[in-house]
Structure formats: structure tokens, C-alpha cells
N, C-alpha and C positions, 0 to 999 in steps of 0.2 A: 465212215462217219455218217449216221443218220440226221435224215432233212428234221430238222425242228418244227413240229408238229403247230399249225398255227390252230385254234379253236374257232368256230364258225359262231360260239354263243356269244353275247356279250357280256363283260367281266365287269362293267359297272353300270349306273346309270347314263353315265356320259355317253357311253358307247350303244349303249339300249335306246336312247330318243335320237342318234343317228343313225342307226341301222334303221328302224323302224318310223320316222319320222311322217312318211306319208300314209303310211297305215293308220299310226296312229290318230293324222287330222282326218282321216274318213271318218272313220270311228266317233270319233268325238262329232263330224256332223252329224252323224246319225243320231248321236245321243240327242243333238240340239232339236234335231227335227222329230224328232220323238217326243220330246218331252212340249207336252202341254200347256207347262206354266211361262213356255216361250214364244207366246201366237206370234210378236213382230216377225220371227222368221221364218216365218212364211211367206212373206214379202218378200224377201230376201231368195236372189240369183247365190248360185253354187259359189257363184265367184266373189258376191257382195258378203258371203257369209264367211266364206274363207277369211276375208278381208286382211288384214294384220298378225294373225295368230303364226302363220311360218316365221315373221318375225318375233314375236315375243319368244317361241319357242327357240328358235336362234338364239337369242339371248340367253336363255335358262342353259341350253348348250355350252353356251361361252363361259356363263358363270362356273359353271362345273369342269371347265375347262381350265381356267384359271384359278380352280381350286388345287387341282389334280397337280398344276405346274406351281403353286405356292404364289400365287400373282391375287393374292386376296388384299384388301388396308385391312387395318388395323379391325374398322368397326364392320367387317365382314362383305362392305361391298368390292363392285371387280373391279380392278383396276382399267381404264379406259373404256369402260365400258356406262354407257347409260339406259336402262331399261325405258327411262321416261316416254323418249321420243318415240317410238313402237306404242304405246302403251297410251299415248299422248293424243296418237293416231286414230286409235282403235275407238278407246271411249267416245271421240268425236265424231266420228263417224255411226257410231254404233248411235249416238243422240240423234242425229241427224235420217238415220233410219229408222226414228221412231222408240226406237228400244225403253224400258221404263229404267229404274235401276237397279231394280229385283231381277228382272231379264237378262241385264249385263253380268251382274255377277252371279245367277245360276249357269249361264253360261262359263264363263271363266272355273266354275267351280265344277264342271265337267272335264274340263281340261287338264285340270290339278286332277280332277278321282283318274282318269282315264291313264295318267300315268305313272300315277300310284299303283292298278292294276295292273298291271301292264308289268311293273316291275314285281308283284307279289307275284303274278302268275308265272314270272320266267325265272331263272337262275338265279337271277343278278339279286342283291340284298343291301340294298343302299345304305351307306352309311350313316349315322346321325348327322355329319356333317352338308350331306346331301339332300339328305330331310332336309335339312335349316333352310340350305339356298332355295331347293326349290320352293316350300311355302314362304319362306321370304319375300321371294320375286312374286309368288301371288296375292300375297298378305300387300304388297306394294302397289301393286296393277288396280287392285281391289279400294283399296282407300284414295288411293287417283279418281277410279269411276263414283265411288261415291262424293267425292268434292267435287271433281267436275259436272255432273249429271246435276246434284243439288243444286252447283251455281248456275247452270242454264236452265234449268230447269225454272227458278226462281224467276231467272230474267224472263224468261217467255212469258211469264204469269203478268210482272209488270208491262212488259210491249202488250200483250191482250188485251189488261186493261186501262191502257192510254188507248187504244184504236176501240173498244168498246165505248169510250166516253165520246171518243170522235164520231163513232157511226150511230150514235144514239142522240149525241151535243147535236151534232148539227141539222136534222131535219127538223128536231123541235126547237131549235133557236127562229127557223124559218116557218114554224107552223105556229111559234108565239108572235112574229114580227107581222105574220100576214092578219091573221087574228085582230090586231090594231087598227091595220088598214083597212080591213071587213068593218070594224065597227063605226068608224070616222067619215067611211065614204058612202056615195047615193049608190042603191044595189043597181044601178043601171049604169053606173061609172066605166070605163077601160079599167081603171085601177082596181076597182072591185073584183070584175070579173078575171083578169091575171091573179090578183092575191086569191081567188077564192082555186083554182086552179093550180098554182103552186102548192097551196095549203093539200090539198087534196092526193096529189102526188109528194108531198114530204110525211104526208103520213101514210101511204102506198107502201114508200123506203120505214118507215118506222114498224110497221107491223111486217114486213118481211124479216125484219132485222129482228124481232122479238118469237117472229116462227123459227128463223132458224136455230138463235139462243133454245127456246124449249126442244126442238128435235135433236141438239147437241146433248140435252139434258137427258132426253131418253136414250141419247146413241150409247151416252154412258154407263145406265144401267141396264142397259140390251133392251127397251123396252117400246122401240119405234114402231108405229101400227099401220099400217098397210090394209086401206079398205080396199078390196077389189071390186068392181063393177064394170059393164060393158059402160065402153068408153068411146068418142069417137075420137083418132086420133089426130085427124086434122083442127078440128077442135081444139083439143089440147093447145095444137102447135098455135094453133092463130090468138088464143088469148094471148100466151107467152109473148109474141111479138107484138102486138096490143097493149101490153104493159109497158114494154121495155120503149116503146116508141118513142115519148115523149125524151127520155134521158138521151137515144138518140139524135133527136132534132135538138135538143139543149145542146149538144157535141159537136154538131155537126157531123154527124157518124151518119150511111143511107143505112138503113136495115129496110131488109128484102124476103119475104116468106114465099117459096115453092110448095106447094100441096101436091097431095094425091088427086090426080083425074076426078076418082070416086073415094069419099072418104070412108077407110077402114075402121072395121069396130073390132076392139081390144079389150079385153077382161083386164082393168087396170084401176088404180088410185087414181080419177083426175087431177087432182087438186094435188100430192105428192109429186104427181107427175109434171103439174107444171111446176110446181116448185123446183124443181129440178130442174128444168129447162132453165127459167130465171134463174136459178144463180148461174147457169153456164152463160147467159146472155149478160148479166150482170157484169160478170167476169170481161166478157168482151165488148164491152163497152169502156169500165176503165181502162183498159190498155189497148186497146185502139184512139190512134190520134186523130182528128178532125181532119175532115175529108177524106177519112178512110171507110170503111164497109164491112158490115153483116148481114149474112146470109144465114136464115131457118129454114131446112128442108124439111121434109115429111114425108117417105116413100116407106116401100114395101117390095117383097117378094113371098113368095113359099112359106119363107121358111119363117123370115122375120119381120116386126116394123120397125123402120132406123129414122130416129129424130139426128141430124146433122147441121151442129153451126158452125158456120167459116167464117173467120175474120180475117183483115188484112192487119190486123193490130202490130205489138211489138214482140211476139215471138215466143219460143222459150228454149233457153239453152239444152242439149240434148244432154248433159247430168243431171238435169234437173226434171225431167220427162218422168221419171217415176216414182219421184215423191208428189205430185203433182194433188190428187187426191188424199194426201195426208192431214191429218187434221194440223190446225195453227201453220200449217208449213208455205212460202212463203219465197220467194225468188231473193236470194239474197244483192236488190239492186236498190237504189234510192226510189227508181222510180214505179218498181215491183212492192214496194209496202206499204199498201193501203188496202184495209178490207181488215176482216176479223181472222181469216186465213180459214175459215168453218165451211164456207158456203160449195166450194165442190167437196168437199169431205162425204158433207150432207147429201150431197148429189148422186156421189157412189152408193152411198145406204140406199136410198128411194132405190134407185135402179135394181140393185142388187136386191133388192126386196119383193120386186119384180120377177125376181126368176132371170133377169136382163144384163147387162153387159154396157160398162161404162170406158169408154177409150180418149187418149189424147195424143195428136202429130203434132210436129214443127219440122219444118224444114233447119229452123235457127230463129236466133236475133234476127227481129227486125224483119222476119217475114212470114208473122201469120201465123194461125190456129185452127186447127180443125179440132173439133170434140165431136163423138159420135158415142148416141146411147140406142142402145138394140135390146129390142124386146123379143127375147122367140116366139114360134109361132104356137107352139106347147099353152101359150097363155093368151093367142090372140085368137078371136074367130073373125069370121070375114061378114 
């Protein structure tokens, strides 16, 4: 009696996205990282892009599984089976790494062509019935991303603009209250001259706050300008901490500036550049607690100039280390949401405009920050 011949091709789809499953998610990265109209993934580690798809794909598995074994209800979904939470997963995450919701679902919609191909190019010839499940399950995934994306999406706009009102309310609440006391008292008064001092640094905060809003504005239509000029960079660093000083001593925060021996001169935007410093200073001042400490360095080497601030502040969770520079993004704590969430966003552009190299460490919670922006030397002369 002869061995019963098994076949090495697959005889349906079912069996076509298990044989072929990892292949298949290569493939489809590739598609993603190909295609153009997907910049967030770029951002995105092999492994953060991977992210939930082996399970959705799992699931489309199981549906066609339970098709094959008659374990459908009635109105075609599977039985014990729920795509949501996979699905549920993904969208959130994929928000949460910036993704728009055109991005999400060109994505997704790679995933559906790529095993639609996949089955035109091989044997297999899917039934209508399979057809159904599968765009089913992405017609399903698909209208998920778009409720969920719309409704956070919404909410971020409202948090924006409560924390725009707050960082806008409040220096000019203080720069109308000092204003009074200017006018009421002898110019030679204590009170005079603190209100005229206050007044003066809450509109420091107000025009910073209204530079960043307009370079958010150009980040948006790609159209941030970057004047280059020999620059000095100790310069640079020593206004930055000249500014932030006073917020300092209101803190009780020490801020501490190390320079260069001799100060290096650098083909750079001053004024970009310190802007960028400040909001990283900015930064480490709100979440540094009183009697703690920042530190502006200014060195060099060869190759680069490296502006470096360290703080002893409150830290940052190492999953949260790489959205850190994302625009509106935002440490999900009570005591991490304050600020308009724009200001290292902005920080990245300048830099990165620069020809330069924007970085952030934590050891953890609770202990400290280091941010470091590198200029190459391509763009500095000595």
C-alpha cells in the first residue's frame, strides 16, 4: 500500500498565513518602511513597529479557522474569539507613537494587500467566504483606528488648549498685576522695583512662549529658518543660563554653567540655538524640586561642540525615553503635565537644523536628567 502523499503547498488561506506568517510580516515592514506617506515609522525600532500585528494576524488565523471547523454565530463573527483587544492595543500604541490616522490605516491596509498577494501569487484561491473574514476583520480594526485616533486626537487638542491658556493666563495675569503696582508706587520704592522685575521676567516667559507657538507653526508647514553665522559658543551657553537664572532662584533650584578654557566659534543660529537650550533648561527647572541642581556645560572636542544639561530633577521612566522629543507628548504623571508639550519638540528641529544631534538619559524616576545637543565639527570652525 502506498504512503499517502502529503502536499508541501497550502490548500487554503488558512493554511497559506501559517506557513508563511513571518515572511509575510517582513514584507509588509518593508512595505511600511518604504512607503513615504508613513514618516512616524521611522521613528519606530523593528520591534516597536512589529508591535501587535503577529497578533491581529493570529486572530484573522483563528477566524478562518473557525470557519473551516463551522464555529462561526450566526452574524459571521467567531466564536470566542475577540479581535478588539489586539486591535485595541495597537491603535493605542500606534497614537501614542505619534502615528496620524491616515498612517494607521495605510499601514493596516498593507497588511490586507500583502496577503491578498500573497494568496493571488500562490496556489491557494480563497473562497468568497474568506474574502469576507478577512476584510471583515480589517474593515473592523479599521473603524476602531478611526474612533479611537479621532477621540484622542480631539482630547489632545482640548489638554493643548487648557495648558495654552495656562502658560499664556498666567505671566500676563502677573504682568497686569505688577503694571498697578508700577503705577501706584514712588519709582524708588522696594515695591516698585520687585514689580518692575517680575513684570519684566513674566514677559521673558511670554515671548518665549509665543516664539515657540510661531516655530511650532512653521515646524508644521516644514518652513523653520535656520540663520547660520559664526557664533561663539560659550556665549551662547552663558546667555541661556542668564535667563533661566532668575526661575532658578524663585525654585530654589542652584544652576551652575561650566565653559570652555577658550571659547569656540561655530557656524550656528545664536538665537535658535539658545532657544533651544532654554526650553531644555525650562524643562529642568519644572521638574526639578527645590534644593535640587542644574548644571550647563559647554565643551568640545575634534570632532564636536556638546552643549550638556544635568539635572537632579524627577527623572524619566525608561518607556518613555523615546517619545521624549515628540511634539504635545507628555509623561503620563500628575506631576509631568505641565507645559504646552512643544518645547523640546522645537528643540529637536533647531538642533537637527544644525546639521546636530539632540539626545536624552535617565537612569529612572527620581533621579535626574541629562540632555545633551552636539554640533559636528562639519559645521564648527575653531
Amino acid at each position: 500500500m502506498e504512503a499517502s502523499h502529503v502536499s508541501e503547498q497550502p490548500l487554503n488561506l488558512f493554511e497559506l498565513l501559517i506557513s508563511q506568517r513571518e515572511d509575510l510580516i517582513r514584507s509588509w515592514m518593508k512595505r511600511v518602511r518604504d512607503d513615504d506617506r508613513i514618516p512616524s515609522a521611522e521613528n519606530l525600532t523593528s520591534v516597536l513597529l512589529r508591535d501587535h500585528f503577529p497578533q491581529l494576524l493570529n486572530q484573522i488565523v483563528l477566524a478562518l479557522a473557525k470557519h473551516k471547523s463551522g464555529l462561526l454565530d450566526t452574524d459571521g463573527a467567531v466564536t470566542g474569539v475577540s479581535r478588539s483587544e489586539a486591535a485595541q492595543a495597537h491603535v493605542t500604541m500606534r497614537f501614542l507613537s505619534g502615528y496620524t490616522l491616515l498612517e494607521t490605516l495605510r499601514e493596516l491596509g498593507h497588511l490586507r494587500s500583502e496577503i491578498v498577494s500573497r494568496g493571488a501569487r500562490s496556489q491557494v484561491r480563497p473562497s468568497e467566504d474568506e474574502l469576507d473574514i478577512l476584510h471583515s476583520s480589517f474593515d473592523e480594526v479599521m473603524a476602531m483606528a478611526a474612533d479611537e485616533i479621532n477621540a484622542r486626537t480631539s482630547n489632545a487638542k482640548d489638554v493643548f488648549h487648557a495648558r495654552l491658556s495656562h502658560e499664556l493666563g498666567t505671566p500676563a495675569t502677573a504682568i497686569v498685576g505688577c503694571v498697578d503696582v508700577i503705577r501706584n508706587e514712588p519709582k524708588d520704592s522696594e515695591k516698585f522695583l520687585k514689580s518692575l522685575d517680575v513684570l519684566s521676567r513674566n514677559a521673558e516667559l511670554l515671548v518665549a512662549t509665543v516664539e515657540n507657538l510661531r516655530d511650532l507653526s512653521q515646524l508644521i508647514f516644514g518652513r523653520l529658518r535656520i540663520s547660520l553665522r559664526s557664533s561663539d559658543a560659550n556665549e551662547i551657553a552663558k546667555l541661556a543660563a542668564e535667563t533661566i537664572y532668575h526661575q532658578g532662584v524663585e525654585k530654589k533650584v542652584e544652576i551652575s554653567l561650566r565653559l570652555e578654557p577658550e571659547g569656540r566659534k561655530i557656524v550656528a543660529d545664536p538665537v535658535k540655538l539658545h532657544q533651544a537650550l532654554l526650553n531644555i533648561l525650562n524643562n529642568a527647572v519644572k521638574f526639578t524640586p527645590e534644593g535640587g541642581s542644574i548644571e550647563l556645560r559647554c565643551q568640545s572636542d575634534s570632532d564636536q561642540v556638546e552643549f550638556i544639561v544635568i539635572d537632579t530633577g524627577e527623572g524619566i521612566a525608561e518607556e518613555f525615553l523615546p517619545f521624549v522629543f515628540e511634539q504635545f507628548r507628555q509623561e503620563s504623571t500628575s506631576d509631568r503635565t505641565r507645559g504646552l508639550g512643544i518645547g523640546l519638540a522645537i528643540a529637536r528641529e533647531i538642533v537637527e537644523g544644525h546639521g546636530g544631534q539632540i539626545s536624552v538619559a535617565s537612569p529612572g524616576k527620581g533621579l535626574g536628567s541629562t540632555f545633551a545637543i552636539k554640533i559636528p565639527v562639519r559645521t564648527a570652525t575653531h
